[in-house]
DRENTI-392126 format. One line per field, with one value per residue (C-alpha): x, y, z. Coordinates in Angstrom, 3 decimals. Example, Ala and Ser with C-alpha at 12.3 -4.5 7.8 and 13.67 -1.06 7.14 Angstrom:
2
u	12.300/13.670
v	-4.500/-1.060
w	7.800/7.140
//
This chain:
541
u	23.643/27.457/28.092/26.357/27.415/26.307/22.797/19.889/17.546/14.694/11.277/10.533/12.141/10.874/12.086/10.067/7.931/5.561/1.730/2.771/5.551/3.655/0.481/2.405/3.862/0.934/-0.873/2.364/3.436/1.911/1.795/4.689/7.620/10.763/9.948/12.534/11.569/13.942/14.129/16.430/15.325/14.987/11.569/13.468/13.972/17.523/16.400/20.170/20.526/16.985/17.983/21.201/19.867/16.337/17.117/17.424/21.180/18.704/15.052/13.102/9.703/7.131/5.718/7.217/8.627/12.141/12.597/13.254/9.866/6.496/8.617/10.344/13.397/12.099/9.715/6.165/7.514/4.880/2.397/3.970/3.466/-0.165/-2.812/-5.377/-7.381/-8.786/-11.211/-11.186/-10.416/-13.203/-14.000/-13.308/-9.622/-8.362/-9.321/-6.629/-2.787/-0.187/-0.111/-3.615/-2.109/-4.480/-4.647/-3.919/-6.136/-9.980/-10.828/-13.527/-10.190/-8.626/-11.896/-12.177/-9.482/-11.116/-12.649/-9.105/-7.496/-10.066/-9.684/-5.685/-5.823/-8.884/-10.943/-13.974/-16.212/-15.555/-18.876/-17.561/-20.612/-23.352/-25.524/-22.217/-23.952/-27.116/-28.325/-27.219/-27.290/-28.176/-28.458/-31.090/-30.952/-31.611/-29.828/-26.391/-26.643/-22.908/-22.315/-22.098/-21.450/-22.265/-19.000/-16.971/-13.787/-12.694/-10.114/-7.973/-6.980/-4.509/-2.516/1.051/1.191/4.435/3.137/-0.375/1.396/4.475/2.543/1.851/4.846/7.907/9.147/7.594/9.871/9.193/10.045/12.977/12.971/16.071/15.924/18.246/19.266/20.004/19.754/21.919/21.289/19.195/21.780/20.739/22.250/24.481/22.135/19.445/16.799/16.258/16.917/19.693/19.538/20.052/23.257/22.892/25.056/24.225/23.550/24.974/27.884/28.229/29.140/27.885/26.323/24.573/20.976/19.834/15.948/13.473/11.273/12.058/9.176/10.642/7.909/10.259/8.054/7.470/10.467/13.269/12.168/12.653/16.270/16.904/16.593/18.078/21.242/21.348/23.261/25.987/24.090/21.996/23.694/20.480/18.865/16.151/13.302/14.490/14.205/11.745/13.481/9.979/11.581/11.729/9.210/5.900/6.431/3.101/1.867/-1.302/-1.657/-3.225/-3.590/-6.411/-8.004/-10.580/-13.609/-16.458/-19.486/-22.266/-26.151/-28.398/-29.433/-26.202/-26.566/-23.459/-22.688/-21.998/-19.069/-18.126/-16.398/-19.045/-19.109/-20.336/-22.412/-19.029/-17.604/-15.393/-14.632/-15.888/-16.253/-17.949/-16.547/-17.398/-16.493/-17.974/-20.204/-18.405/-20.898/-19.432/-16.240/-16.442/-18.381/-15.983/-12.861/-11.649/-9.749/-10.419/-11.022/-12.259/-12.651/-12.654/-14.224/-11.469/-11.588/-9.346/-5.675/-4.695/-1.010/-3.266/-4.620/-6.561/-9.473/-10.039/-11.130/-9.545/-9.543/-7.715/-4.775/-4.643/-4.539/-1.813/0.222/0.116/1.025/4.418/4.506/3.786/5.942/7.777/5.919/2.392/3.950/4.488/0.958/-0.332/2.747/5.530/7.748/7.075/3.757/4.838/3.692/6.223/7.113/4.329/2.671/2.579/1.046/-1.722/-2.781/-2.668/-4.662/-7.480/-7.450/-8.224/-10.842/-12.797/-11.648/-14.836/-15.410/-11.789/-12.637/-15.299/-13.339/-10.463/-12.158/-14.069/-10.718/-8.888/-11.459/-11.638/-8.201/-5.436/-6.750/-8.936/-7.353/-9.588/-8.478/-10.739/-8.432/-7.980/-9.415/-12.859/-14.910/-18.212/-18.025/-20.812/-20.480/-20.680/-17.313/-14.173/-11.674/-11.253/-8.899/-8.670/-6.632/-6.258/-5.062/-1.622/-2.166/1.070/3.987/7.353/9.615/8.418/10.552/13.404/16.870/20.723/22.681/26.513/26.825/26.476/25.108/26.877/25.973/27.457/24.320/23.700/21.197/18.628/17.820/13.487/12.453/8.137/6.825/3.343/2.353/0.305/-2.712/-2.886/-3.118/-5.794/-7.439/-7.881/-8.542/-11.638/-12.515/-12.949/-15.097/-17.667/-17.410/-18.340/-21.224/-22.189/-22.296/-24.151/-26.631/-27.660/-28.619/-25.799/-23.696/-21.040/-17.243/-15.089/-11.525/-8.997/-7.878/-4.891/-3.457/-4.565/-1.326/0.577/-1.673/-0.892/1.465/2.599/1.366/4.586/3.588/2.343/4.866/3.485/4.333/7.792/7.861/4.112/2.180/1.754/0.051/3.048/6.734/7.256/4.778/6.203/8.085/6.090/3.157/-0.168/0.500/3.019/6.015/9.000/8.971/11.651/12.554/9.761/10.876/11.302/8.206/6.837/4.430/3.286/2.613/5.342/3.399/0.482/-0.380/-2.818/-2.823/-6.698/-7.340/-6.991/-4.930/-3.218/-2.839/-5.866/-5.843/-2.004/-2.628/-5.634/-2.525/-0.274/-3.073/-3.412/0.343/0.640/-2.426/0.073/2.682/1.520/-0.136/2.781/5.021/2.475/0.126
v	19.767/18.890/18.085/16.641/19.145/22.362/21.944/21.977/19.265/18.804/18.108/15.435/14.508/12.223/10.422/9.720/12.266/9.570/9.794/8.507/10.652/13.789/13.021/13.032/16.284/18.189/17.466/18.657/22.007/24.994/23.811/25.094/22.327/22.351/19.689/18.109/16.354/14.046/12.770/10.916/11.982/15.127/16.470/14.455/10.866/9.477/5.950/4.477/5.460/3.842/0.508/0.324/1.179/-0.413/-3.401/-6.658/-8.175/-11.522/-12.228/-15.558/-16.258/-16.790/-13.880/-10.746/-8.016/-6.474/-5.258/-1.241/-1.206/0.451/2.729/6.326/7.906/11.443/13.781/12.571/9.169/6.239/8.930/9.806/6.272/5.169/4.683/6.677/3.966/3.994/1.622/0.883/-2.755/-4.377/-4.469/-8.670/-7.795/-6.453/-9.787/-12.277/-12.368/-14.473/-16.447/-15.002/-11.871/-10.027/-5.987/-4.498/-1.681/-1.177/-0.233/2.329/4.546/4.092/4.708/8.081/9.381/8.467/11.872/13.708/10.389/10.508/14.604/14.186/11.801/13.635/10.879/12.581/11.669/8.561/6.768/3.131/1.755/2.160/4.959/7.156/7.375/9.303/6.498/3.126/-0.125/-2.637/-6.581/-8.260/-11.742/-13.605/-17.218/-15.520/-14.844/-15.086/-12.295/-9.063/-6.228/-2.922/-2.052/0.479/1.797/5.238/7.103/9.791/12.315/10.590/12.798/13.555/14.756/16.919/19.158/19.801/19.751/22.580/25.489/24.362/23.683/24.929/28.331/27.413/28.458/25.539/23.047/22.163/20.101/18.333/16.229/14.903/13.318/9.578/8.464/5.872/4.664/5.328/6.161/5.128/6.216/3.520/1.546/1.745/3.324/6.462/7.269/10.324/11.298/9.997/9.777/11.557/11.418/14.808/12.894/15.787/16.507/13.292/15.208/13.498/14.557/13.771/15.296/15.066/14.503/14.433/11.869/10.145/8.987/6.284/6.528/4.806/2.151/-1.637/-2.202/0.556/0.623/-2.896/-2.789/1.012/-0.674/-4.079/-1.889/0.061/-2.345/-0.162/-0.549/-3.385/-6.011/-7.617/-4.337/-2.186/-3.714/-7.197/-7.815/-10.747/-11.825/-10.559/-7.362/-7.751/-11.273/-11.602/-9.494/-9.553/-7.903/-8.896/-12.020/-10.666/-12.563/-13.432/-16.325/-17.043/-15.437/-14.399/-14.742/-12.381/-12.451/-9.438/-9.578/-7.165/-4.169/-3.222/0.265/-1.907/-2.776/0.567/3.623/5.924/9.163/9.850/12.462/13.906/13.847/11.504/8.224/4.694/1.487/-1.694/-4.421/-8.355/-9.775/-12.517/-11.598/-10.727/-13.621/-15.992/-15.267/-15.714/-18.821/-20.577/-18.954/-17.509/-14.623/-11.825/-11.185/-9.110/-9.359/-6.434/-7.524/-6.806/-6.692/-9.201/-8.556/-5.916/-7.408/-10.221/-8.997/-11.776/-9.662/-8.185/-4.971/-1.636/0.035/-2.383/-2.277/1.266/0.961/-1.577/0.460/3.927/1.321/1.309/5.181/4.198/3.800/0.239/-0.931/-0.524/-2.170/-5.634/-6.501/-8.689/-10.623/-9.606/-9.538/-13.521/-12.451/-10.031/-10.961/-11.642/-8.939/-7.219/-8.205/-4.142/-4.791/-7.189/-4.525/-1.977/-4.118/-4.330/-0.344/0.084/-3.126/-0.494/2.874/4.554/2.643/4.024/7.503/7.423/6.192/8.994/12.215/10.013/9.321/12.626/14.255/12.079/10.788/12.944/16.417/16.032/16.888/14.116/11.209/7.830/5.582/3.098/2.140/-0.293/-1.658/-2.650/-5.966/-6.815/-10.437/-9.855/-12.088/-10.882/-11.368/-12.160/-10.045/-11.154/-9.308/-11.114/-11.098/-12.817/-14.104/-13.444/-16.163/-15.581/-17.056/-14.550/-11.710/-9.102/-9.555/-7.224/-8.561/-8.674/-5.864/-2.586/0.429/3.571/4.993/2.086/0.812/-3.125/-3.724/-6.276/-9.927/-10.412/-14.080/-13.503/-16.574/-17.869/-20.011/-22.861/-20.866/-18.294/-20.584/-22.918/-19.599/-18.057/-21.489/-21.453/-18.041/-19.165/-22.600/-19.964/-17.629/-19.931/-21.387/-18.275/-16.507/-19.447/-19.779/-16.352/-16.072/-13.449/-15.712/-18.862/-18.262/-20.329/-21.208/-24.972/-25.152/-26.564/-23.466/-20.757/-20.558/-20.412/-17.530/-15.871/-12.925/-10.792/-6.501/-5.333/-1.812/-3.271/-3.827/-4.874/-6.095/-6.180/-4.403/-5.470/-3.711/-6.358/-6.029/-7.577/-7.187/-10.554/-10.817/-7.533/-4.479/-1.412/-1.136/-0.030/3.538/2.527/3.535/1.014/-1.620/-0.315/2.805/5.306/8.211/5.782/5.187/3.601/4.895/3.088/-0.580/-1.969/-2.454/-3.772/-7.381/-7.974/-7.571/-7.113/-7.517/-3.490/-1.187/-0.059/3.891/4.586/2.830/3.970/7.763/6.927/5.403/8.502/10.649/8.846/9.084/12.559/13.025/11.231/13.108/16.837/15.901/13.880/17.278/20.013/18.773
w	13.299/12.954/16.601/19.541/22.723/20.746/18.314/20.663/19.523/17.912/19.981/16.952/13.887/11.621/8.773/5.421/3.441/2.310/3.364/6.927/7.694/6.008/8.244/11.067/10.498/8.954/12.516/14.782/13.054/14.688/17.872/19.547/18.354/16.743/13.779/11.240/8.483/7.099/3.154/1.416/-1.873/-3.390/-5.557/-8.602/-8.825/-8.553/-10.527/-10.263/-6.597/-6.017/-7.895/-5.572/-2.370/-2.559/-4.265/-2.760/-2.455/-2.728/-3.601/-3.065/-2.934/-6.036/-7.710/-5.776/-7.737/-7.802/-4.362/-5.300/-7.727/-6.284/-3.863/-4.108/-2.691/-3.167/-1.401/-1.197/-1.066/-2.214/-2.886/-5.918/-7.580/-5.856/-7.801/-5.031/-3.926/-0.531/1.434/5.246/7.159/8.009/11.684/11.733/9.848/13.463/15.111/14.231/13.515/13.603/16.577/17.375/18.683/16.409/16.297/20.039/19.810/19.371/15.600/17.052/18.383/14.490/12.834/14.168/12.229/9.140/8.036/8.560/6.780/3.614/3.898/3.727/0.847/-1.402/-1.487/-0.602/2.338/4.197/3.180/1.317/0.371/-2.206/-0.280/-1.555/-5.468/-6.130/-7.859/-5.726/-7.749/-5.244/-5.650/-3.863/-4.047/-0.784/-2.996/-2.418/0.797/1.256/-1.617/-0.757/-3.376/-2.094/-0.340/-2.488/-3.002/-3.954/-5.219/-4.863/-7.732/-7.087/-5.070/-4.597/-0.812/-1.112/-3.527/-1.445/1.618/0.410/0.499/3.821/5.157/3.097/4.816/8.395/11.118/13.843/10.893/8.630/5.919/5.218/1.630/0.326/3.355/3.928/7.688/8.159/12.123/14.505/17.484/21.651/24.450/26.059/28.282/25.098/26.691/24.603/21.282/21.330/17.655/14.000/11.846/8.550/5.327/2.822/-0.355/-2.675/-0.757/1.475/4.763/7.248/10.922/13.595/14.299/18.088/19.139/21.868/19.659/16.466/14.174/11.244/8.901/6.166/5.003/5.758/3.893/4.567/8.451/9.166/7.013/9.301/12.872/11.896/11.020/13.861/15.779/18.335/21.291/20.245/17.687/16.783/15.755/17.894/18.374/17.568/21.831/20.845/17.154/15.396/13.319/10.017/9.685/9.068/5.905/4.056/1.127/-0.494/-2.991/-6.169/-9.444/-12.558/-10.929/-13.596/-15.972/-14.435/-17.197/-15.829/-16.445/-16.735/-13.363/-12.695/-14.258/-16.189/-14.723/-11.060/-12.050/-13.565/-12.180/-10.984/-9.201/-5.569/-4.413/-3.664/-7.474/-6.212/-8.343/-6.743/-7.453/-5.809/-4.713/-5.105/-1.229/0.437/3.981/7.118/8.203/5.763/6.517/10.244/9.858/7.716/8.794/5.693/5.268/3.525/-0.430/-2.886/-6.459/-9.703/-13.040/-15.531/-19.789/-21.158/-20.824/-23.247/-24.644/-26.331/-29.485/-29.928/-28.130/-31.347/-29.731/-30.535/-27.422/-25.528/-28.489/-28.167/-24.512/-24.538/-26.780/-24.367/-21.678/-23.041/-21.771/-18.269/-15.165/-15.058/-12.135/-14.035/-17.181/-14.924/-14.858/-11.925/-11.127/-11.708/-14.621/-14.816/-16.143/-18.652/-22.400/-24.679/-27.649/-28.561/-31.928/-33.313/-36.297/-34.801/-32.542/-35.211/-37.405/-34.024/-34.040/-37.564/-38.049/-35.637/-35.886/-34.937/-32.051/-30.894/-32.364/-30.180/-27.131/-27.086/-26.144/-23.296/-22.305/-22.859/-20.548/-17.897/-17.486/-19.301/-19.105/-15.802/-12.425/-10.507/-13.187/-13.904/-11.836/-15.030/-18.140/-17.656/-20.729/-20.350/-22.709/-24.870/-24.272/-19.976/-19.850/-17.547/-15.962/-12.453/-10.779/-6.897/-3.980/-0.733/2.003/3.435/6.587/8.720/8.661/10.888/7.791/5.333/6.395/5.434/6.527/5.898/3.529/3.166/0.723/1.481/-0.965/-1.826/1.293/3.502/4.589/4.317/1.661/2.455/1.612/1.051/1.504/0.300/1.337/0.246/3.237/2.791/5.495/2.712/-0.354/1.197/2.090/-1.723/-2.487/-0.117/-0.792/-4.517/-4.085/-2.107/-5.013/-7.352/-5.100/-4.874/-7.590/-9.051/-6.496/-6.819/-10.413/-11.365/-13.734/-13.585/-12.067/-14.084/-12.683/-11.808/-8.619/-9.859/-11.529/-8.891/-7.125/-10.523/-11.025/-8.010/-6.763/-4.882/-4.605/-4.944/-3.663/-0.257/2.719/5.427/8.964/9.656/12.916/14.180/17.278/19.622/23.579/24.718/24.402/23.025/20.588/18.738/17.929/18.881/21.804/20.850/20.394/17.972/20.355/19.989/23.381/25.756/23.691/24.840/22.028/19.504/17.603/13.963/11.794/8.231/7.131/9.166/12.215/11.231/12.851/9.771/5.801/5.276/1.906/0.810/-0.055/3.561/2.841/4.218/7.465/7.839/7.628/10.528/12.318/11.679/13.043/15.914/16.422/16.071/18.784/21.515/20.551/20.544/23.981/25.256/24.196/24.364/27.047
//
């Protein structure tokens, strides 16, 4: 791997272990290629390398976390942090984009990978709406129309894809696995029509080398692709892929934030709103989402709201669970600590003693709570995604994720410092467009209309403080090296293969046109999948 004349190259090699990178690989092996798989990190977190090499040398833009939170340099990649939830785009989602390009590809050929995609990611069967419980809770009120809550979501165990995958792949002769290795550029041959390999720095020992390829899959990210190609400037000083100036804009992640209390009548029974388990034993929980109808009749984009207890930091709740809850927060991972928002939203110093005094005022109720909890979350291999209290009073929280429609200044760029490793680190300008805040807005005012009209309870919330309210998902990068039908309208074709570089191809967030309003694992390990087919029969026939 030291020298270009004398290592015979690989027939693909791609770089990331996340759930992209892994799905991609887990369909190729056994078929008769030479594989590498590529890692910069190692089974154990390097936390100071990741704050120096994922960070942002500048961050604008309300609301968006520190640029190196929600993502891993280590094997397994994203899977290692995500919380497991998985629900499809809607059919309408692949229609538009920014400048109407919308999604290139019919969602029938995507959808088809969903079984293998739900399979990969053990979240059960793909069925996402309420026919998935033995005992569906349905609402039938003909007044809301426009409200629609049987979709679901479900969750994974959650799962960390490197350790299901090893046994699988660790030890396999037609694939090598090469942690611990940074790629630094993606290297073309002089005209920049093919890819000829990738240059590699050894993290422990910092050798560097050059690996040579048939086909190179960057299944990085939405964030760490975008910054790869931009650097790889020898042949091309704008970057590969940047032919048509859209690589690294139309950076979207989803706006999320508490955007009022929802105060709910009887007419909802409390357990739909709950975490309940499918025929499957798989966790799920519906969804509250306004009517493909409504949405294409109005022209809103898409939404969907949780019911959520009253944030736990306050201890003005009174209630003992949530203190105890709030104090085991302190235990979790940073980017779970952050709340909604971002560390603008974080409480101040937490009143100890108040809380304590909450947990005993009620230490039965808490008694009570903890082997529920134990046995279902701690101890259990399939864990209850999160903590949700059914509230005596029917009064919650409004927790809303939508999505971001697509905007050309919102976008990553390099830097002028470089990391350890010499690579330039990147500059992330999040930019909440004014088409995306008159969206939620509109999304809300048929909520409330909604919600009243059909007898279920009253949505409280001010227009005037919902974009204060909102932020950015810092765990979803999306869009910075978009599928397009035509050359200038994108970075990578249809099939995900970079325009003008035919062994050059993307895989992961980055090249979505659209945000949806869900959480894009699912749909990008259908993408992977669908990849990988056009590979193996590109290279195996």
């Amino acid at each position: 791997m030291g020298g270009r004349p004398s290592d015979p190259p690989f027939d693909v090699a791609v770089v990331g272990s996340g759930p992209a990178g892994l799905a991609i690989v887990s369909r190729l092996v056994g078929r008769g290629l030479s594989l590498a798989l590529i890692e910069a990190g190692s089974r154990r977190r390097d936390r100071e390398d990741e704050e120096d090499s994922l960070g942002a040398e500048s961050l604008s833009g309300h609301g968006h976390p520190a640029a190196h939170l929600f993502r891993r340099r280590m094997l397994g990649g994203a899977s290692t942090v995500w919380g497991g939830r998985c629900i499809p785009f809607d059919r309408i989602d692949f229609r538009s984009g920014g400048g109407g390009i919308g999604w290139p590809v019919d969602p029938g050929e995507i959808e088809r990978h969903l079984p293998a995609a739900a399979d990969f990611l053990d979240c059960g069967a793909p069925e996402f709406d309420e026919a998935a419980f033995d005992r569906p809770l349905r609402m039938n009120r003909p007044e809301a129309a426009d409200l629609e809550l049987d979709t679901i979501e479900r969750f994974s165990r959650p799962t960390d894809l490197w350790e299901k995958l090893r046994p699988k792949l660790e030890g396999r002769r037609d694939l090598r696995v090469l942690a611990g290795h940074l790629v630094t550029s993606v290297e073309l041959c002089p005209d920049g029509s093919r890819v000829e390999g990738l240059r590699l720095v050894d993290r422990a020992s910092g050798i560097r080398s050059f690996l040579r390829a048939r086909h190179v899959v960057l299944a990085c990210g939405g964030i760490e692709t975008a910054r790869l190609l931009l650097a790889s400037r020898d042949v091309r000083p704008e970057g590969i892929g940047n032919h048509s100036d859209h690589l690294g804009r139309h950076y979207m992640t989803h706006v999320i934030g508490d955007v009022g209390e929802l105060h709910l009548t009887s007419a909802i029974e409390g357990g739909k709103i709950d975490y309940r388990r499918t025929r499957d034993g798989i966790y799920g929980r519906s969804l509250i989402r306004l009517t493909d109808a409504c949405r294409l009749r109005e022209r809103l984009p898409n939404a969907l709201w949780r019911p959520a207890p009253p944030p736990s930091w306050d201890a003005a709740h009174r209630d003992p669970i949530l203190s105890a809850v709030h104090l085991a927060k302190l235990l979790l991972p940073k980017e779970y600590q952050l709340g909604l928002v971002g560390a603008a939203a974080l409480p101040p110093t937490p009143e100890i003693l108040a809380h304590l005094a909450n947990i005993l005022r009620e230490p039965v109720d808490l008694a009570s709570f903890l082997p529920h909890i134990l046995f279902r979350r701690v101890l259990a291999r399939r864990k209850l995604p999160s903590v949700f209290l059914i509230r005596r009073d029917r009064r919650y929280r409004l927790e809303m994720n939508a999505e971001q429609m697509p905007d050309p200044q919102s976008r990553i760029t390099l830097g002028t410092t470089r990391d350890r490793w010499g690579m330039p680190r990147i500059r992330l300008h999040w930019h909440l467009d004014p088409a995306t805040l008159s969206g939620v807005r509109a999304n809300l005012a048929r909520l409330e209309a909604q919600v009243a009209a059909g007898g279920i309870g009253q949505f409280l919330w001010s227009p005037e403080t919902v974009e204060q309210a909102l932020g950015a998902q810092g765990g979803h990068h999306i869009g910075t090296a978009r599928m397009s039908a035509r050359p200038e309208d994108g970075v990578v074709d249809p099939d995900g293969t970079v325009w003008g570089v035919p062994n050059l191809h993307l895989a992961g967030a980055a090249v979505f046109p659209t945000s949806g309003a869900v959480n894009p694992t699912l749909l990008l390990t259908c993408l992977a999948f669908r990849l990988a087919g056009h590979l193996g029969r590109r290279l195996t026939g």
